[in-house]
N, C-alpha and C positions, 0 to 999 in steps of 0.2 A: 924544423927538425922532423924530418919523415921517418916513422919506426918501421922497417921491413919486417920483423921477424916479433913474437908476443912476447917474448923475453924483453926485448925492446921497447916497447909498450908501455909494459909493466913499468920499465927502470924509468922510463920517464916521468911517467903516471906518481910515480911513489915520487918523484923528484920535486915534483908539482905539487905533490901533496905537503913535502915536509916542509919545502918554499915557503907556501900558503899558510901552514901553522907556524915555522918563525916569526913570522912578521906577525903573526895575531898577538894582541896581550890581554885581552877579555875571551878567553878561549867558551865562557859556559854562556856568555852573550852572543858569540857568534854564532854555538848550537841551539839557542833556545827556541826559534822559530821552527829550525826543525824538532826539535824534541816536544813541542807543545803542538804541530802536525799529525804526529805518528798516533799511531791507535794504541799505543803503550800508556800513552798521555790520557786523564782523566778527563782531561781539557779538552782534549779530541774529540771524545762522545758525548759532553756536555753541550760542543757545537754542533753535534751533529743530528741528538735528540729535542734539542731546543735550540738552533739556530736564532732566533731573537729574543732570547732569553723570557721569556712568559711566564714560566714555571717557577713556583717559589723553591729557592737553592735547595733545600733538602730535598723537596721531589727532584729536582733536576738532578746532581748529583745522583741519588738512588737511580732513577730511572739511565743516565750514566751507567753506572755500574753494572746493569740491568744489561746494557747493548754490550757495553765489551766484555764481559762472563759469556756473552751467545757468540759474541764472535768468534774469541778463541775457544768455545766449544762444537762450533761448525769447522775451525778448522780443524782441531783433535779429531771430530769425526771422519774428517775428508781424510785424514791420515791414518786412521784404522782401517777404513775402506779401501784404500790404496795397498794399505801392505797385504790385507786378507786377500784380495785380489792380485797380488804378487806371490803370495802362498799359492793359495790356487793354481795359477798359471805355472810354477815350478811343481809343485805333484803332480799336475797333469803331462807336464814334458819329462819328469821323472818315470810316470806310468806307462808312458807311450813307447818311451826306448828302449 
């Protein structure tokens, strides 16, 4: 089924999707792999600060908790930066015309 047009796409895509979750019946099994992935997951930075586990769980944990507090506060900053520098760039094309 070839989509010519992203409306087309879309329908099929959403088709595929709802397909896929019909037929699932352990829907929080089928996401856990991603959800224990994601850097949302504690478990995420637990692997990623201690890959072979070394560290006794409370350090690890802490130290955990430690990376993704920096994470999402590198990206908060990258997003402060972003908008101030799109203030910027609009009062300056604001002052120019």
């Amino acid at each position: 089924m070839a989509a010519s047009t992203p409306e087309e796409r879309r329908v099929i895509a959403s088709i595929a999707a709802n397909t896929r979750w019909s037929r699932e019946g352990n829907r929080v099994g089928a996401t856990a792999k991603a959800r224990n992935n994601s850097p949302a997951s504690i478990e995420y930075w637990k692997k990623k600060v201690d890959p072979e586990s070394t560290m006794l769980p409370a350090i690890r944990l802490k130290a955990a908790m430690n990376a993704k507090k920096a994470h999402y506060d590198r990206i908060a900053l990258r997003m402060r930066q972003a908008k101030a520098a799109k203030r910027q760039a609009t009062a300056e094309e604001a002052g120019a015309a």
